[in-house]
PAZAPA-4460 file (N, C-alpha, C; in steps of 0.05 Angstrom, whole numbers, plus 32768, in hexadecimal, padded with zeros to 4 digits):
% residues 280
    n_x    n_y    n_z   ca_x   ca_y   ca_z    c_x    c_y    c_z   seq   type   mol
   7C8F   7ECA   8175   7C98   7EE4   8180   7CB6   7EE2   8188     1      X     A
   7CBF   7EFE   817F   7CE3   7EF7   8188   7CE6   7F00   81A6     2      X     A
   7CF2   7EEC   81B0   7CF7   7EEC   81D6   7D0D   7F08   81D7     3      X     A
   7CFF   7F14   81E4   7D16   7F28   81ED   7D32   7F1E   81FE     4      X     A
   7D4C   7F25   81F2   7D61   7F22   820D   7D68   7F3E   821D     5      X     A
   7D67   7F2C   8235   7D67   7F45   8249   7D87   7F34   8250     6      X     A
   7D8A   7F50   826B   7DAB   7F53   8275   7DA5   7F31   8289     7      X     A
   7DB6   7F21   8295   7DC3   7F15   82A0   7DD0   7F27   82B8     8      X     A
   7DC3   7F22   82D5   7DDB   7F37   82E1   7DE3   7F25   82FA     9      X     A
   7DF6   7F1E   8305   7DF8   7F13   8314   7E11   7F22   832C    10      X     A
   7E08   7F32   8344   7E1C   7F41   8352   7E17   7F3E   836C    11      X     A
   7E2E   7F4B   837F   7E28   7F52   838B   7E31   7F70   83A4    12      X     A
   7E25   7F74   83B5   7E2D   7F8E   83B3   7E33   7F93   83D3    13      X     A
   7E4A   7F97   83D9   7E52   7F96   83FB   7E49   7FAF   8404    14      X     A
   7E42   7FBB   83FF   7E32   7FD4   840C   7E40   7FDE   8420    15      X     A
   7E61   7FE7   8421   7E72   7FEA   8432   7E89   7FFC   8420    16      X     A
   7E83   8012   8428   7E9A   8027   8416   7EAC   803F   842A    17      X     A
   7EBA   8029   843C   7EC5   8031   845A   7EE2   8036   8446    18      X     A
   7EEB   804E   843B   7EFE   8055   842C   7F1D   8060   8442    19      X     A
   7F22   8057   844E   7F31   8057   8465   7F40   803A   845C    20      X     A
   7F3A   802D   8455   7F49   800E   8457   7F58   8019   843A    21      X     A
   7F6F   800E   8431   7F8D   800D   8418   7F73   7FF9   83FE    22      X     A
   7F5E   7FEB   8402   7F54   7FE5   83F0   7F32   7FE3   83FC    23      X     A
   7F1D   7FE6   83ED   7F0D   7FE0   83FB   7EFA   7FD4   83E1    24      X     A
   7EE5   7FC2   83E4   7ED6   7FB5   83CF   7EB9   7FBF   83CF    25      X     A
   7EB1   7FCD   83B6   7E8E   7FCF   83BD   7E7A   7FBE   83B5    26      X     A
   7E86   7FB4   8391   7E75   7FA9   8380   7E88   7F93   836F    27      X     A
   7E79   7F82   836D   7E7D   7F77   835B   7E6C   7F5E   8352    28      X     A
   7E74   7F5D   8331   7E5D   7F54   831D   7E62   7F3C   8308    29      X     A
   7E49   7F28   82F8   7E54   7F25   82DE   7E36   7F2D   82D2    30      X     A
   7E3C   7F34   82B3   7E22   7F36   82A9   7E25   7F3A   828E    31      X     A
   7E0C   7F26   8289   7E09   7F21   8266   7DFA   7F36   8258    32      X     A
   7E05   7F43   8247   7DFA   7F5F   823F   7DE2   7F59   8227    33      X     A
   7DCB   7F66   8224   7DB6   7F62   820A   7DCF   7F74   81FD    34      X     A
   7DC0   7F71   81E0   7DD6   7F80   81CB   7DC8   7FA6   81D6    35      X     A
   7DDE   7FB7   81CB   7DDF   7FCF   81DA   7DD9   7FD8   81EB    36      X     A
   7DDB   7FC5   8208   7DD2   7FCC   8227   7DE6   7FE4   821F    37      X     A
   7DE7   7FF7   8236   7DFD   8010   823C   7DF6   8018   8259    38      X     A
   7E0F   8029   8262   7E06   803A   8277   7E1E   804E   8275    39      X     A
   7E03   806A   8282   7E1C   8080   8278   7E07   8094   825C    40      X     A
   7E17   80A7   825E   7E2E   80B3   8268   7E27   80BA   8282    41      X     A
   7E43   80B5   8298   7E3E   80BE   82B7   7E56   80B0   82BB    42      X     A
   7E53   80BB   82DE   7E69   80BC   82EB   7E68   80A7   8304    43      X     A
   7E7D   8096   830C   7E7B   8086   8324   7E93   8090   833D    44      X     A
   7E88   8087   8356   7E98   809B   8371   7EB0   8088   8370    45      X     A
   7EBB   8069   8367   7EC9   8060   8366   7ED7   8056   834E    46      X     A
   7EF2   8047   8356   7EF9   8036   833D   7EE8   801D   8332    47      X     A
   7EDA   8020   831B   7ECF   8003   830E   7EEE   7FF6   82FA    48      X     A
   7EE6   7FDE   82F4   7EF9   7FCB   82E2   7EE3   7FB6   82D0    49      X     A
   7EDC   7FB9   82C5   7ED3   7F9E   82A9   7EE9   7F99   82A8    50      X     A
   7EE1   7F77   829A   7EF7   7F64   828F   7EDF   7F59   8281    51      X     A
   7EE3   7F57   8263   7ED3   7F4E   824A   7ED4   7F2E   8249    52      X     A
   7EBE   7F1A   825A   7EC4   7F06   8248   7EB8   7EFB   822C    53      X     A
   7EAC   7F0C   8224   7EA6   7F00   8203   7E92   7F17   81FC    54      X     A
   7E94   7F0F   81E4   7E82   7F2B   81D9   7E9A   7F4D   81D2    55      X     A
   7E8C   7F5D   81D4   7E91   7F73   81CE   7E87   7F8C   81CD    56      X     A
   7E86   7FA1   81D6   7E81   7FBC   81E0   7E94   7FDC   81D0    57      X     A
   7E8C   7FE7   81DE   7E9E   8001   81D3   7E9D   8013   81F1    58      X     A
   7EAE   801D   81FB   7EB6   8027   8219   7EBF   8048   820C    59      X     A
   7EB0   805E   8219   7EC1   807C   8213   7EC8   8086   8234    60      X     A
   7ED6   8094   8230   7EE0   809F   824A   7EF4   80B6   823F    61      X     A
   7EF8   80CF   824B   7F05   80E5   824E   7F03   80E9   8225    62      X     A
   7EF3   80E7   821D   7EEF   80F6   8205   7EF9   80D9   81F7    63      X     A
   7F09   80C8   81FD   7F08   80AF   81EE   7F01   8092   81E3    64      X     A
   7EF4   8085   81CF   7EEA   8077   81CF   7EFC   805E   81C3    65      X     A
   7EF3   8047   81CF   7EFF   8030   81D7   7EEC   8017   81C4    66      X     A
   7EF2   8006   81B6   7EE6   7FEE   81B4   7EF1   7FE2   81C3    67      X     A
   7EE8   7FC6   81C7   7EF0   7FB9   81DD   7EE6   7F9F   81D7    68      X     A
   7EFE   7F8D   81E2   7EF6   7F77   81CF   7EF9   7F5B   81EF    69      X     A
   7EEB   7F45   81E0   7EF0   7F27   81FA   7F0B   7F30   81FE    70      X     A
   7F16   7F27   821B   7F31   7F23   8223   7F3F   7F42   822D    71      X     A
   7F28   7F53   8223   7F32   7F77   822C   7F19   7F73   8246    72      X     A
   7F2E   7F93   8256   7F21   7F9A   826B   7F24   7FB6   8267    73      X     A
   7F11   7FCB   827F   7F14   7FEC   827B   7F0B   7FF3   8292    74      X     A
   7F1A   8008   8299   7F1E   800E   82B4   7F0F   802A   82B1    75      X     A
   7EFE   802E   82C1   7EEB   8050   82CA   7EF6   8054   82D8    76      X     A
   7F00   806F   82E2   7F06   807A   8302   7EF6   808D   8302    77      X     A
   7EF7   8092   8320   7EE2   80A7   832E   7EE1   80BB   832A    78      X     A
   7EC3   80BF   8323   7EBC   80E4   831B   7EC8   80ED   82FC    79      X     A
   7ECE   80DC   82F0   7ECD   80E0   82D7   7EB0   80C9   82BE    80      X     A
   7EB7   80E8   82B5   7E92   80D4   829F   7E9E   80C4   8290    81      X     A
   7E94   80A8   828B   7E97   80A3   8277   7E7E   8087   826D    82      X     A
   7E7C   807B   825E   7E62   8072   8245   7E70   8055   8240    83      X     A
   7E5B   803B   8246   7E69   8029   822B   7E49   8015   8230    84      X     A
   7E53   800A   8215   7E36   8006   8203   7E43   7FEE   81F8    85      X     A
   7E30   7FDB   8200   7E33   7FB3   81F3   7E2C   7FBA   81D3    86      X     A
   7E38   7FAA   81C1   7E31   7FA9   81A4   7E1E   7FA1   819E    87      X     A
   7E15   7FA3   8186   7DFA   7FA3   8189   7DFB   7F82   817F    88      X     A
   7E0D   7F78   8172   7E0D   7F56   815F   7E13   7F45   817D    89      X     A
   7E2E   7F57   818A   7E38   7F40   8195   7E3B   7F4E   81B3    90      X     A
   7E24   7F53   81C3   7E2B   7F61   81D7   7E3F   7F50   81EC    91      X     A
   7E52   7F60   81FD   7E5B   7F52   820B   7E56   7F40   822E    92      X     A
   7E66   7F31   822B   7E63   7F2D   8252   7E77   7F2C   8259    93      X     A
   7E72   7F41   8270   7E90   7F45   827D   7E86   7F40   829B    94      X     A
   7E9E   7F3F   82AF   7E9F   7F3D   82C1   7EA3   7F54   82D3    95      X     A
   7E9D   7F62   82E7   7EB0   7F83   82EF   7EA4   7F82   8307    96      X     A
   7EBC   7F98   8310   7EBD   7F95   8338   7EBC   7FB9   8339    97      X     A
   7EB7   7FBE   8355   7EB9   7FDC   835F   7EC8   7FDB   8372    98      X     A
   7EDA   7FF0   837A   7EEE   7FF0   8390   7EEE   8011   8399    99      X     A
   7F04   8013   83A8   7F0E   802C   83B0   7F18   8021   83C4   100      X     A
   7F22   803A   83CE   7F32   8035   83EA   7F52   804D   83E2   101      X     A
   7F61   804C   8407   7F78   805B   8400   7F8F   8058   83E9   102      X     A
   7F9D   8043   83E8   7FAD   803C   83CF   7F99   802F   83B5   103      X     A
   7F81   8036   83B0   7F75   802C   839B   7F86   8038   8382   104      X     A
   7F82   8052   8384   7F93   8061   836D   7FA5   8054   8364   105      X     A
   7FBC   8054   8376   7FD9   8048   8373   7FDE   802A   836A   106      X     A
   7FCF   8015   8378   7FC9   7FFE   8365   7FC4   8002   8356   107      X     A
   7FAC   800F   8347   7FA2   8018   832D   7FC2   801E   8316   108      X     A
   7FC7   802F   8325   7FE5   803C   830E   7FF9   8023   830E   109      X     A
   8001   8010   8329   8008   8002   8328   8003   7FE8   8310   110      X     A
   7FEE   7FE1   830D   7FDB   7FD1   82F9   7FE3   7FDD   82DE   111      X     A
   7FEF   7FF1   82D5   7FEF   7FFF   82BB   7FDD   8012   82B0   112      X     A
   7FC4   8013   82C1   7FAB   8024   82BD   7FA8   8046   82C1   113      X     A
   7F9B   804F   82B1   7F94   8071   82B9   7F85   8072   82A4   114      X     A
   7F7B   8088   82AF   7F64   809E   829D   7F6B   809E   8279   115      X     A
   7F89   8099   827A   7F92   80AA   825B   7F96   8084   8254   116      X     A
   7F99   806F   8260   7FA4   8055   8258   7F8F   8047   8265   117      X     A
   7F78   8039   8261   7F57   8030   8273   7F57   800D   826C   118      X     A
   7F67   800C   8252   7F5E   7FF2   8247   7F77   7FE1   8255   119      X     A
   7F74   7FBF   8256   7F83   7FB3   8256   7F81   7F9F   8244   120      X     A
   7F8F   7F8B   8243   7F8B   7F67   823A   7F94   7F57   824E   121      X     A
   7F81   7F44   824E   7F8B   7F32   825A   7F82   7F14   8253   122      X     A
   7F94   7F04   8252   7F91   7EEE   8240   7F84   7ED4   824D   123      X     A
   7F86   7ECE   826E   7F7C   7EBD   827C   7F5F   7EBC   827A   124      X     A
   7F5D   7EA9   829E   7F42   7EA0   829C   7F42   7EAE   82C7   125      X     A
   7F5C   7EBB   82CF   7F55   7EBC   82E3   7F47   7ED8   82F7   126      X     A
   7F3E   7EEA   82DF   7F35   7EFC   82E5   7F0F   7F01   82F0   127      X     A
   7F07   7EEC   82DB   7EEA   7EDA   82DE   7EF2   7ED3   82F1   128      X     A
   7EF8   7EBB   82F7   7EFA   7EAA   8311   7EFB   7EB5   832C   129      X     A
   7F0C   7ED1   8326   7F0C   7EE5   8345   7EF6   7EEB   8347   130      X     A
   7EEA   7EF6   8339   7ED2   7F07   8330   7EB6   7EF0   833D   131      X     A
   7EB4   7EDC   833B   7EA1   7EC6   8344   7EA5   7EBD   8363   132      X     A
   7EC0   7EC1   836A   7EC8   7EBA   8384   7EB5   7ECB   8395   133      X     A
   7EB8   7EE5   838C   7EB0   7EF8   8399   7E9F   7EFA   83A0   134      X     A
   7E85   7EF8   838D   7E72   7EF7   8382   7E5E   7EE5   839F   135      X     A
   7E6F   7EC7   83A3   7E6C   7EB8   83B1   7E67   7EB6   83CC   136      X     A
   7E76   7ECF   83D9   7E7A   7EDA   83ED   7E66   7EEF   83F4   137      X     A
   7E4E   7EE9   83FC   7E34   7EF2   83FB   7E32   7F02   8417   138      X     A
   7E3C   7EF2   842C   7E36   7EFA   8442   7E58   7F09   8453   139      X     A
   7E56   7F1F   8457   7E69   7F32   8460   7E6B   7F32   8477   140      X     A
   7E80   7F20   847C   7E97   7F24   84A0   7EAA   7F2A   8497   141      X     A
   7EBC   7F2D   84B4   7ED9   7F32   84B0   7EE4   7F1E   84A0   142      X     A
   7EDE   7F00   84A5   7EEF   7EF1   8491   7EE9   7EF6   8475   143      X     A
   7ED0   7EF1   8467   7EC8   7EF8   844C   7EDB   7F16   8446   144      X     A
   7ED8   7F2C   8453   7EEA   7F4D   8449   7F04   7F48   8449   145      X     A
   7F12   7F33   8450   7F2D   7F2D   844D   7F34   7F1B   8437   146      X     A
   7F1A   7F0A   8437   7F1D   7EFA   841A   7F1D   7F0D   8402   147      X     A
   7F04   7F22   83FD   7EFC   7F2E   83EA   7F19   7F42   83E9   148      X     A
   7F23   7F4D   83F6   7F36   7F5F   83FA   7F53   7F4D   83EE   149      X     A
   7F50   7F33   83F3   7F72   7F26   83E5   7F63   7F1C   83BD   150      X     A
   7F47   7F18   83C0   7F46   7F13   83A6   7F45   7F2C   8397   151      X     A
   7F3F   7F47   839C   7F41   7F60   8397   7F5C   7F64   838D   152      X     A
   7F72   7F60   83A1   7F93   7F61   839B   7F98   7F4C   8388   153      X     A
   7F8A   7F2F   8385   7F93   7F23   8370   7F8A   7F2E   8350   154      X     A
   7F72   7F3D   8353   7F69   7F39   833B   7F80   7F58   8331   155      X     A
   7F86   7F6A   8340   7F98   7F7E   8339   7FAB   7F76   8330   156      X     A
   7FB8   7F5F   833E   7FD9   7F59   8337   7FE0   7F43   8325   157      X     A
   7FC2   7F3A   8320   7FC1   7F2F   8304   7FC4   7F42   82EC   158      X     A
   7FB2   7F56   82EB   7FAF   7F6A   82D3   7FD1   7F7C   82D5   159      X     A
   7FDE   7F7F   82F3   7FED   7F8E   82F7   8001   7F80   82E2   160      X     A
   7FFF   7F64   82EA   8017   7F4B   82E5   8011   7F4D   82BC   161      X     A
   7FFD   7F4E   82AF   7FF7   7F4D   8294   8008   7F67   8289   162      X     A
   8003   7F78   8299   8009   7F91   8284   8024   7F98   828F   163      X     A
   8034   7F83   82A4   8052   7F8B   82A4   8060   7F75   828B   164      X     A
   8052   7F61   8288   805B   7F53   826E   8059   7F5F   825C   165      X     A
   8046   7F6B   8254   8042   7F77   8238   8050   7F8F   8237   166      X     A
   8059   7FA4   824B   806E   7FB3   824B   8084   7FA2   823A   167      X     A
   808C   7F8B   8246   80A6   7F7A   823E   80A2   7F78   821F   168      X     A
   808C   7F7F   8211   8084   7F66   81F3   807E   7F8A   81E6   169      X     A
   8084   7FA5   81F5   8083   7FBB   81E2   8090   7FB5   81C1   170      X     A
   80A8   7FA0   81C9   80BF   7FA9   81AC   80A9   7F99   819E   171      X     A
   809A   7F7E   81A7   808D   7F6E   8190   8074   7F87   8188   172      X     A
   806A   7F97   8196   8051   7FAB   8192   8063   7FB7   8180   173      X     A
   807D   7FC3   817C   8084   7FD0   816E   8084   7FBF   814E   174      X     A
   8084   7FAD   8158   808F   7F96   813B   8075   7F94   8125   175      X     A
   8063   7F8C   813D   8044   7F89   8134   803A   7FAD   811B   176      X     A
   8039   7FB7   812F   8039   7FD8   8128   8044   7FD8   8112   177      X     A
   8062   7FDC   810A   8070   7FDC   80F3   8061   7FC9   80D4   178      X     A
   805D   7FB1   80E2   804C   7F9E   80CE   8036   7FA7   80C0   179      X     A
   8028   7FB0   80D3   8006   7FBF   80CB   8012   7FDB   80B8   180      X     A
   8020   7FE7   80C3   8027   8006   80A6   8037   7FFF   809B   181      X     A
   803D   7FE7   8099   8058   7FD9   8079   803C   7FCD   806F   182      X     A
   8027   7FC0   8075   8016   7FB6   806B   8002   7FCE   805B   183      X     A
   7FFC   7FE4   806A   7FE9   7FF9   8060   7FF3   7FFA   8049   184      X     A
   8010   800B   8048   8021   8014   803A   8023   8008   8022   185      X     A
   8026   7FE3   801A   8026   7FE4   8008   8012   7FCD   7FFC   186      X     A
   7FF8   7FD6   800A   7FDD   7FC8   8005   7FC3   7FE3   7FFC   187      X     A
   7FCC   7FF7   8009   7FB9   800F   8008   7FA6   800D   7FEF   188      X     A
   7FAF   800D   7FD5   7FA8   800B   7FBE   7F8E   7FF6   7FB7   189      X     A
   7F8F   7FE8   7FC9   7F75   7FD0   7FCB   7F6C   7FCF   7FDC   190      X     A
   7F4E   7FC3   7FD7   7F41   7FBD   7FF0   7F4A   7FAD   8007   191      X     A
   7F4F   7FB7   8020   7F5B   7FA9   8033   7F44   7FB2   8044   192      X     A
   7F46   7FA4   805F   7F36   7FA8   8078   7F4A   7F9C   808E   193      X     A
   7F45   7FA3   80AA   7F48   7FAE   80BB   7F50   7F90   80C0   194      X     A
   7F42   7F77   80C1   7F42   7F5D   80C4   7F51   7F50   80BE   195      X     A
   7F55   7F57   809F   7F71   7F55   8088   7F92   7F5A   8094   196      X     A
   7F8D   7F6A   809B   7FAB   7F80   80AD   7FAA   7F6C   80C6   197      X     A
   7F9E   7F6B   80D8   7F9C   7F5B   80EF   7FA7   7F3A   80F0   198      X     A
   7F96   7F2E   80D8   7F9E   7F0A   80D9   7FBA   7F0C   80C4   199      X     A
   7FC3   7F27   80B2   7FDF   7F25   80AD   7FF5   7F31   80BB   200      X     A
   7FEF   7F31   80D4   8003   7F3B   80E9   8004   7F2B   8106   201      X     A
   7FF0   7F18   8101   7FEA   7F04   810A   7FDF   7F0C   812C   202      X     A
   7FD3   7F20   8134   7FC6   7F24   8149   7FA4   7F24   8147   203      X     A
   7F98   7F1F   8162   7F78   7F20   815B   7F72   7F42   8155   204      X     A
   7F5E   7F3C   814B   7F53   7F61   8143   7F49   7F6F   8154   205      X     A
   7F47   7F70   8174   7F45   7F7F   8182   7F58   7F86   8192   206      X     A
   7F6C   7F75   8198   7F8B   7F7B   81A1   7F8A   7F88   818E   207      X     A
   7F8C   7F8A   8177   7FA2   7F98   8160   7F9A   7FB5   8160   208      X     A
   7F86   7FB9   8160   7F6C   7FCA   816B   7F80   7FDC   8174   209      X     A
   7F78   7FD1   8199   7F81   7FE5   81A5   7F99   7FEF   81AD   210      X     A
   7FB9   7FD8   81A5   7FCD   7FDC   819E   7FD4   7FF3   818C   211      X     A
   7FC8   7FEF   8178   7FC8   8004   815E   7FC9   8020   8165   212      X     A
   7FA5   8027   8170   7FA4   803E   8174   7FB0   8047   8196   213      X     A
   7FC1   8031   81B0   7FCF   803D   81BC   7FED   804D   81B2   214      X     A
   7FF3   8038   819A   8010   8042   818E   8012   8059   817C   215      X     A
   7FF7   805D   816D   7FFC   806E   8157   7FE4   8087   8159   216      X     A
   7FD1   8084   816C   7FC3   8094   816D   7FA2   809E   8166   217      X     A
   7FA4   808F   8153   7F8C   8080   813D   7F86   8068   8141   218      X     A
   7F6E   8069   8138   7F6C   804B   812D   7F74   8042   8114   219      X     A
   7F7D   8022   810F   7F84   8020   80FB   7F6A   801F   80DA   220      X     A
   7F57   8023   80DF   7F40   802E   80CB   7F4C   804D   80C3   221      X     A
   7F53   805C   80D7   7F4C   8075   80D4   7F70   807F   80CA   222      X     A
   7F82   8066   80D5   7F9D   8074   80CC   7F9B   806C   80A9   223      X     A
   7F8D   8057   80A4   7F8C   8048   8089   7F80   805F   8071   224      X     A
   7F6D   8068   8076   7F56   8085   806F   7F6E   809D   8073   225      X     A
   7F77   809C   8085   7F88   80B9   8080   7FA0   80BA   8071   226      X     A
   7FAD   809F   8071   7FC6   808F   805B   7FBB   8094   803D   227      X     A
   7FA7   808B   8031   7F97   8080   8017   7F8D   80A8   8017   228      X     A
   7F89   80B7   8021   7F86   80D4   801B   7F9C   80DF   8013   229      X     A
   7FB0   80E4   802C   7FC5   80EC   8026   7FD8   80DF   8001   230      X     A
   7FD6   80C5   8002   7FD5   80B9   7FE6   7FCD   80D0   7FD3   231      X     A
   7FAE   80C6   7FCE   7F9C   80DA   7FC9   7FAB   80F8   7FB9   232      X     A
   7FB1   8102   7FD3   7FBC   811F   7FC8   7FD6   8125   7FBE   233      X     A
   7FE9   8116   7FC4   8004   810D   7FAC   7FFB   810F   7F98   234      X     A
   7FE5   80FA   7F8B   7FE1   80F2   7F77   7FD4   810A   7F67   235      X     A
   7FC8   8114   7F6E   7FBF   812C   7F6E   7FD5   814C   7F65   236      X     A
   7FE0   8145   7F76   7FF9   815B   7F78   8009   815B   7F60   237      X     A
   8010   813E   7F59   802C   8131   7F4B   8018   811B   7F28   238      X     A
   8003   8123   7F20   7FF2   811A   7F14   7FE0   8125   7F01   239      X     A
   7FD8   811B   7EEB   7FC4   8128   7EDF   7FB3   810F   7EDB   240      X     A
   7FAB   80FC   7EF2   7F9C   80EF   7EF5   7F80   80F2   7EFF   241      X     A
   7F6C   80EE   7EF5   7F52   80F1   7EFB   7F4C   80E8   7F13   242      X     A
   7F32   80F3   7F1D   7F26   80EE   7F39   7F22   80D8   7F45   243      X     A
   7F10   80C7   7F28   7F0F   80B3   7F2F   7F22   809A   7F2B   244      X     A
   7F38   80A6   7F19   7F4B   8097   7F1D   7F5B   809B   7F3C   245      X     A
   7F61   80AA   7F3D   7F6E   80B2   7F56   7F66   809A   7F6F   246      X     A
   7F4B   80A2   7F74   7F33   8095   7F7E   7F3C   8070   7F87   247      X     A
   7F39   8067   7F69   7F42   804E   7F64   7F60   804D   7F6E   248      X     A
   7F75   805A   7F66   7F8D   804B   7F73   7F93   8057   7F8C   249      X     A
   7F7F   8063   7F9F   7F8A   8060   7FBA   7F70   8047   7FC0   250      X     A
   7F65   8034   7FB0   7F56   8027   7FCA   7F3B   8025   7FC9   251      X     A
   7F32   803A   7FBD   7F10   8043   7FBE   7F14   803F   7FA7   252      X     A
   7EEF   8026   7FA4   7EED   8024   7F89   7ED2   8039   7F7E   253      X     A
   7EC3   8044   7F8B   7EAC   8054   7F84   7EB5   8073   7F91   254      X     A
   7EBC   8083   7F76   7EC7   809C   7F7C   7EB7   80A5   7F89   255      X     A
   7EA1   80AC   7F8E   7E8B   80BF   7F9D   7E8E   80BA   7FBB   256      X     A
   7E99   80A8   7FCA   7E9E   8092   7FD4   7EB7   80A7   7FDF   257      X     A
   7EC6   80A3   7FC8   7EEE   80AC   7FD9   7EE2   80C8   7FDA   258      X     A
   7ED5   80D6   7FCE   7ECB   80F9   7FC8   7EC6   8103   7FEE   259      X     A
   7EAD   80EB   7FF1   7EA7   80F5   8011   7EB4   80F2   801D   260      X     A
   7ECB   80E3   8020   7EDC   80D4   8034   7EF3   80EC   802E   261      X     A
   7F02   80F7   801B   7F10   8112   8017   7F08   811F   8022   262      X     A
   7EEB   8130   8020   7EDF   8148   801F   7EE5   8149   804B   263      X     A
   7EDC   8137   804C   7ED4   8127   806F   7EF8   8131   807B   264      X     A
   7F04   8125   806D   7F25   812C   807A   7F31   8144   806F   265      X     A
   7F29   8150   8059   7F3B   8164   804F   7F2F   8186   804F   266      X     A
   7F0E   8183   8055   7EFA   8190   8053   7EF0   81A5   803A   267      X     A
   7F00   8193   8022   7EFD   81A1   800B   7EF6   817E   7FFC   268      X     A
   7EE7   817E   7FE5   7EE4   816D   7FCA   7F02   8167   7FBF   269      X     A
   7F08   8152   7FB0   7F25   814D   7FA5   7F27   8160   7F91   270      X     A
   7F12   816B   7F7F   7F16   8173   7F67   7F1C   819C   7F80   271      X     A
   7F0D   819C   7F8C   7F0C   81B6   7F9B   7F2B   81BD   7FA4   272      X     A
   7F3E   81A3   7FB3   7F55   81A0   7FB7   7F68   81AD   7FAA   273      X     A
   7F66   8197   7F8E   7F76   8194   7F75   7F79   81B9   7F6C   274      X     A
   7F5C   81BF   7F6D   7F64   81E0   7F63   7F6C   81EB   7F6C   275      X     A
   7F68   81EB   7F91   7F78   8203   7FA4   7F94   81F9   7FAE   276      X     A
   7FA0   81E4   7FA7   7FB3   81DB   7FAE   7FC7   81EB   7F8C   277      X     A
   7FBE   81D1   7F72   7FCB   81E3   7F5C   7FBE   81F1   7F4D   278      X     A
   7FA8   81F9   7F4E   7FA4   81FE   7F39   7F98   8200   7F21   279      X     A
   7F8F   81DC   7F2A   7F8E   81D0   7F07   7F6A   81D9   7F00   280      X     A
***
């Protein structure tokens, strides 16, 4: 018989939400996810933070959805819905705390975080380690709420401290970026994948991920599909090349294949296109 895996939860929960104090701590967790644990869609009265250590998930919030990879974190704020769901191959374990308090916000913006920017990276090992300290601290006095309260400010001004570096490394995000659409650009025509683009630009594929679609808007699947269309309809325009030729030199080798994937972005068939555009 196959053993079911269940969640791993290990927390704990100060049962103290005296929102008068500049920071205050409610929860905090680690836990090994079965493949597609979720929670959500809903709303929490405070700020939550995940930090991913292994595995992988997908996080939505304010109408947007997020993969999310080991070494990423995602920030919920209060009273807004939002959904995230462990993978189903490789669910993740992450670590995550609950807070609020008067300057919670403002650390928050401080840190680099908001509603419209949720994700971070972070490359250490000392975000866990806060996260266990805490954990440790079972029994609640004044000394323990001063502890939990300076490891609270460390684990901020760590994530604060990551994403003022990576501010500094925008021109290399720009560099990276440029690489990936000089690569589309003159790879489109063949089978490429997402993995391909990534280990020849030399970043992991979930940084590149979410770099990609903070810079350009898309994801890089979906800027690749809208590149290889647009193709597509040049060829079309400027051609008396067949469908399925067409088909073949943006990329797609089974025309029926590039047909849905047109029809999906353009909301007409190529051959349907070809007529209301010239004509033919």
């Amino acid at each position: 018989m196959k053993q079911e895996i269940i969640n791993f939860i290990e927390f704990t929960n100060y049962q103290d939400k005296d929102n008068n104090r500049d920071l205050n701590m409610y929860i905090c967790g680690i836990e090994e996810c079965k493949s597609e644990h979720s929670w959500g869609p809903g709303v929490r009265d405070h700020f939550l933070i995940h930090y991913v250590v292994k595995g992988k998930g997908k996080f939505i919030i304010n109408k947007q959805e997020y993969h999310i990879g080991a070494k990423h974190g995602f920030l919920i704020t209060p009273d807004t819905v939002s959904f995230y769901q462990a993978d189903q191959d490789e669910p993740w374990h992450y670590v995550w705390l609950g807070f609020n308090g008067l300057m919670a916000e403002t650390y928050i913006k401080r840190a680099g975080l908001n509603i419209n920017n949720p994700v971070f990276y972070y490359a250490g090992k000392e975000l866990e380690e806060i996260i266990r300290k805490m954990i440790s601290l079972k029994e609640i006095n004044s000394t323990n709420q001063m502890m939990l309260t300076g490891y609270l400010y460390q684990f901020l001004a760590y994530i604060s401290k990551a994403q003022t570096q990576d501010k500094g490394k925008h021109i290399s995000k720009n560099k990276y970026i440029k690489l990936a659409l000089d690569f589309i650009t003159h790879n489109y025509f063949r089978k490429i994948s997402i993995e391909e683009i990534s280990e020849y630009i030399g970043l992991d594929r979930t940084y590149f991920f979410t770099i990609f679609k903070n810079e350009i808007g898309v994801s890089p699947q979906k800027y690749l599909i809208n590149f290889r269309i647009n193709q597509a309809c040049k060829l079309m325009n400027n051609t008396d090349l067949s469908i399925a030729e067409i088909s073949h030199s943006v990329g797609y080798q089974d025309p029926l294949y590039f047909s849905k994937l047109f029809k999906k972005e353009k909301g007409l068939s190529p051959s349907k296109y070809r007529e209301f555009k010239i004509g033919v």
